[in-house]
C-alpha positions as CSV (number, residue, x, y, z in Angstrom):
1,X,0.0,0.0,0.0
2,X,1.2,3.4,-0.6
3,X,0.1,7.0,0.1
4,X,0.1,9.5,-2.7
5,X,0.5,12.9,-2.9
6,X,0.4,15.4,-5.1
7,X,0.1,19.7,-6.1
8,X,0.3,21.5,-9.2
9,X,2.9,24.0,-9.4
10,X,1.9,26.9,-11.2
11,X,3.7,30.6,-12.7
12,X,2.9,33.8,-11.7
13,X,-0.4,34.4,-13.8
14,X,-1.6,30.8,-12.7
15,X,-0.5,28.5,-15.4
16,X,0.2,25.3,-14.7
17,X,3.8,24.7,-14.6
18,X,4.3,20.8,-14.0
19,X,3.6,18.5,-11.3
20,X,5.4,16.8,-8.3
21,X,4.6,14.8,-5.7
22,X,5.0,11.9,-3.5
23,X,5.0,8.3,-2.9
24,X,5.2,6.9,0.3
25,X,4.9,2.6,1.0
26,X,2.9,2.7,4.1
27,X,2.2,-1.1,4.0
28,X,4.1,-1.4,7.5
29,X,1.4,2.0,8.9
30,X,-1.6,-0.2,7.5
31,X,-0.8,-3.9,9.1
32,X,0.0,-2.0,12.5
33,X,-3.3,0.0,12.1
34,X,-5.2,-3.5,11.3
35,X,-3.5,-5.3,13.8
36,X,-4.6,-2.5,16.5
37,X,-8.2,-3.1,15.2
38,X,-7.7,-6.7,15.9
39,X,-6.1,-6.6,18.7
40,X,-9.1,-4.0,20.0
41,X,-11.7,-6.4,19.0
42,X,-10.5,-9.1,20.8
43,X,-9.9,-6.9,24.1
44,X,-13.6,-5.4,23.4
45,X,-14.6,-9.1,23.0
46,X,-12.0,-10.5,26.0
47,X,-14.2,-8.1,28.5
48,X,-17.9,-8.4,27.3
49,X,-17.4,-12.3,28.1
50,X,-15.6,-11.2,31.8
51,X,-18.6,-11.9,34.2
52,X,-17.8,-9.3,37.0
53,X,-18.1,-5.4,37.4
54,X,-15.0,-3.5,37.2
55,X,-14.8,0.0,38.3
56,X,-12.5,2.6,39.0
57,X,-12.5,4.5,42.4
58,X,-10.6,7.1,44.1
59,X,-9.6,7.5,47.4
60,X,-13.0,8.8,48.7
61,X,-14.9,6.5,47.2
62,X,-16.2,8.0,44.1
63,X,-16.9,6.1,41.1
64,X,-14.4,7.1,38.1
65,X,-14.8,4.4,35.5
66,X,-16.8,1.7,34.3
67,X,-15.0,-1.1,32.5
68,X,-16.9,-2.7,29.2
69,X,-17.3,-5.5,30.7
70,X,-20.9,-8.0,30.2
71,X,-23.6,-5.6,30.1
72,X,-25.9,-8.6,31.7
73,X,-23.7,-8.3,35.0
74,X,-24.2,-4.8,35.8
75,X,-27.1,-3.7,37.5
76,X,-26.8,0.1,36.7
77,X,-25.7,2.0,33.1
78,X,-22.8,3.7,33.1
79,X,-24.4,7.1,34.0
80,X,-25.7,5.6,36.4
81,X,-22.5,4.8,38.2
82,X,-19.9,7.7,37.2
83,X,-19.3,10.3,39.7
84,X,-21.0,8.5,42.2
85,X,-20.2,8.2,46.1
86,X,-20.0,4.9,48.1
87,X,-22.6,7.4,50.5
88,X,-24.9,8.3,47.5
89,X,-25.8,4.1,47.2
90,X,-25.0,3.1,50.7
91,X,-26.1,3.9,54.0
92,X,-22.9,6.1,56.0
93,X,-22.1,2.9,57.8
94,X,-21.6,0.5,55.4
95,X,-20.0,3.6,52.8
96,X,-17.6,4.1,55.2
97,X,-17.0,0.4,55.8
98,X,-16.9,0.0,52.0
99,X,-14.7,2.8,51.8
100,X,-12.0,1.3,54.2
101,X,-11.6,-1.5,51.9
102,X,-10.0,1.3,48.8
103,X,-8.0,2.6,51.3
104,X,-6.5,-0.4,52.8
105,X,-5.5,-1.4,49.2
106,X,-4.2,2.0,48.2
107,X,-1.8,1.5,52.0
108,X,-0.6,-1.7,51.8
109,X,-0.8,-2.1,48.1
110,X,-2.1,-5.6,48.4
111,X,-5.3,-6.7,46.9
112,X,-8.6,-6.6,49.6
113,X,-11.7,-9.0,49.1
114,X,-14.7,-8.7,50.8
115,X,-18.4,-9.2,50.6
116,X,-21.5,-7.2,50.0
117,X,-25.0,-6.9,49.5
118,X,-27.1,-4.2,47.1
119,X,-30.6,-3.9,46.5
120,X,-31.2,-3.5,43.1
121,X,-35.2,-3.8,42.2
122,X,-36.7,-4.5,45.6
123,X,-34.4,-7.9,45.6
124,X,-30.9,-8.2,47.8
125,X,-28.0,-8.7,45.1
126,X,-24.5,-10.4,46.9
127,X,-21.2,-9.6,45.3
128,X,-17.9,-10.6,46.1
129,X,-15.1,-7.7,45.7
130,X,-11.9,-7.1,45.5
131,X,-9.7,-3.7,45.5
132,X,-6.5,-3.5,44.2
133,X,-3.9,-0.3,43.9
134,X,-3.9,1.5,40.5
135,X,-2.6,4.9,41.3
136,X,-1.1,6.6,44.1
137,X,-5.2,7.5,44.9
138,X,-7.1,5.3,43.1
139,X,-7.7,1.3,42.6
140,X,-9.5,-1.2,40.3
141,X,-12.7,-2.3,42.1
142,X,-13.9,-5.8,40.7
143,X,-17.4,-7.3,41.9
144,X,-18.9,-10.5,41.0
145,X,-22.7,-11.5,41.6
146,X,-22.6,-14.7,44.4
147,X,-26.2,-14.4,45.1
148,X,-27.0,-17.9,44.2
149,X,-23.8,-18.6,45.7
150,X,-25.0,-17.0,49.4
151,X,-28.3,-18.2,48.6
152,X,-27.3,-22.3,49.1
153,X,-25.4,-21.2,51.7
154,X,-28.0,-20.2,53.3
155,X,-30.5,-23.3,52.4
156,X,-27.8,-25.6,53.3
157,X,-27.3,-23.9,56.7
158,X,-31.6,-23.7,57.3
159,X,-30.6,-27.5,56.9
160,X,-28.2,-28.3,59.2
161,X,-30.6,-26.5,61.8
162,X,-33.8,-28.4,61.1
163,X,-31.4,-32.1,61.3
164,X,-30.0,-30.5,64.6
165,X,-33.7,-30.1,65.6
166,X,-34.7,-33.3,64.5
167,X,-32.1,-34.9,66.4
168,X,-32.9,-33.6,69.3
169,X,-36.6,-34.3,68.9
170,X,-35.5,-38.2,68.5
171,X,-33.4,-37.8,71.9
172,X,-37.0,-36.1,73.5
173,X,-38.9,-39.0,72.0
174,X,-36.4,-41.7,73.5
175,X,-36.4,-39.9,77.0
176,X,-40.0,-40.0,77.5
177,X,-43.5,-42.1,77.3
178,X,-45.9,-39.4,78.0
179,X,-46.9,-38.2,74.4
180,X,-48.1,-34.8,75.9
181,X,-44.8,-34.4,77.2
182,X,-42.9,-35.7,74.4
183,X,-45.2,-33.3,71.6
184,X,-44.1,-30.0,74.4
185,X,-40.5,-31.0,74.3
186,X,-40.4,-31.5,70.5
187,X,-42.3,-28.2,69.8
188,X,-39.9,-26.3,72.3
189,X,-37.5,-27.8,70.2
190,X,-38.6,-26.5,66.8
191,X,-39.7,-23.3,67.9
192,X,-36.3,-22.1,70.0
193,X,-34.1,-23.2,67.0
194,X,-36.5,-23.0,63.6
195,X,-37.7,-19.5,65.2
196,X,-41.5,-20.7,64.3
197,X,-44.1,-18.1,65.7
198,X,-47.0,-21.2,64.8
199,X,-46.0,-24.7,65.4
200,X,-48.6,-27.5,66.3
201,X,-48.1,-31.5,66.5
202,X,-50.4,-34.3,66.2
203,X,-51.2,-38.0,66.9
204,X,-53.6,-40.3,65.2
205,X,-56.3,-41.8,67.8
206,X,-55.1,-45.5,67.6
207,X,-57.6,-47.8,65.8
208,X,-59.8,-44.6,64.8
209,X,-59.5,-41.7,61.7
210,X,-59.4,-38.7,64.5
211,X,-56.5,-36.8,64.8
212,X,-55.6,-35.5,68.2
213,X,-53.9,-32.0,69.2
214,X,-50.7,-33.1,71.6
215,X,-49.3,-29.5,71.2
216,X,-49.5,-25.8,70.3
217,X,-46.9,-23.0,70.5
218,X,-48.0,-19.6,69.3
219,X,-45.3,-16.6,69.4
220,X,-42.9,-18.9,71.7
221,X,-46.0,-19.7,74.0
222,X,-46.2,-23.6,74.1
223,X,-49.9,-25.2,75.5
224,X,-51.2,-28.6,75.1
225,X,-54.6,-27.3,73.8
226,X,-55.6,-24.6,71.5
227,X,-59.4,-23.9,70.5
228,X,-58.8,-23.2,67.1
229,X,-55.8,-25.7,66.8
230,X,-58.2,-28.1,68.4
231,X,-60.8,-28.0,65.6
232,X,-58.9,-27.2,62.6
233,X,-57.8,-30.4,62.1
234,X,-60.0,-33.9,63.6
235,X,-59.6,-36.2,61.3
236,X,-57.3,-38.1,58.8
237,X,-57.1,-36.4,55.4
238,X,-58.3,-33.1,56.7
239,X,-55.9,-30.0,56.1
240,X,-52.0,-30.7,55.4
241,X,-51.4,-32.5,58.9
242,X,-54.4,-34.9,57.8
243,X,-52.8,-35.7,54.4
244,X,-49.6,-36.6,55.8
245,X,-50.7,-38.6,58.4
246,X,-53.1,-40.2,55.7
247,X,-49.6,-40.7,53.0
248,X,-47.1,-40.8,55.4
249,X,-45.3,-37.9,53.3
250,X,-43.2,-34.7,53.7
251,X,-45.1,-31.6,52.7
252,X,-42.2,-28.6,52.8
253,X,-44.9,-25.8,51.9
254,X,-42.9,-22.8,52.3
255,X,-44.7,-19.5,53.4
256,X,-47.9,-19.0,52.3
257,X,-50.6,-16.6,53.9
């Protein structure tokens, strides 16, 4: 490839004299310039597929910069998030707690990771971040959604406590042949470490279809008989404590109003 150019050189009363001009081999200029484009499409490319937020902040916590990175990670635009505050999005606590994680980076000059929740859309978004020195006053803020993440932790830890409860139910049931007393202990049980405000058990009348109240706790008050409690379930098949006591199944029915 080469780049031509050219003028007309004329006499004083604007005749055309003769022509010069150039020729320049700029084959090197235009593989460097296509390599560049290359080399930008595949950085352009390299970050739309990166799946975490990554930001610039300074040393009082305002946003600076917004990386390109996969637009289906960040909750916000990009004017959403330039020139922002950690204290225009958080409450002061948790700013300032935020906050102390850019300047821990920007003093030791090692990379700080940490955890966080935003809401974004009336739902509570978890993201794991990391700060690490840029500048003398600024660092590269890189957050990744772990909400499905935090959420299993969570379920698996709801687990744990209802087989902790369940254990110790089996130990009440082993210590004692008084079913009043056993259905008190195992409610206590549930309610102090499932944190139920309703909890009721039941026992099938031997040889008959009615279904007997043993006990009742209501807002951490535990009685062995409860009016409504009483008659809102008599018999087997009636309500969800009548159907599993009629299948012999697990209902896990979540909250419901």
């Amino acid at each position: 490839a080469v780049l031509e150019n050219s003028r007309a050189i004329r006499d004083e009363k604007g005749h055309v004299l003769f022509y010069e001009g150039t020729l320049t081999d700029i084959t090197e200029r235009k593989r460097t310039e296509e390599a560049l484009r290359a080399s930008e499409g595949e950085l352009r490319a390299l970050f739309e597929a990166i799946p975490d937020v990554i930001l610039v902040f300074d040393k009082d916590g305002r946003n600076l910069k917004v990386a390109p990175t996969n637009p289906k990670v960040r909750y916000f635009s990009e004017e959403e998030l330039l020139g922002r505050r950690m204290h225009d999005v958080f409450s002061r606590q948790k700013a300032d707690e935020l906050i102390s994680h850019i300047h821990q980076a920007l003093e030791t000059g090692k990379p700080v990771q940490f955890e966080y929740a935003l809401l974004v859309g009336g739902r509570v978004v978890w993201f794991s971040g990391t700060t690490t020195r840029l500048t003398q006053d600024t660092v590269l803020w890189v957050a990744r959604d772990i909400t499905s993440r935090k959420q299993s932790e969570e379920e698996a830890q709801r687990r744990i406590v209802e087989l902790e409860a369940l254990y110790e139910s089996g130990q009440a049931l082993s210590q004692r042949f008084d079913p009043r007393e056993i259905g008190g202990e195992v409610i206590s049980i549930l309610s102090e470490r499932l944190n139920w405000h309703h909890a009721a058990i039941r026992i099938r009348v031997p040889d008959s279809d009615d279904v007997r109240l043993l006990a009742f706790s209501e807002s951490g008050q535990i009685t062995s008989a409860h009016p409504l409690a009483d008659e809102a379930i008599t018999t087997v098949g009636q309500g969800l404590p009548g159907w599993v006591i009629k299948h012999g199944q697990i209902i896990n029915s979540g909250n419901f109003q």
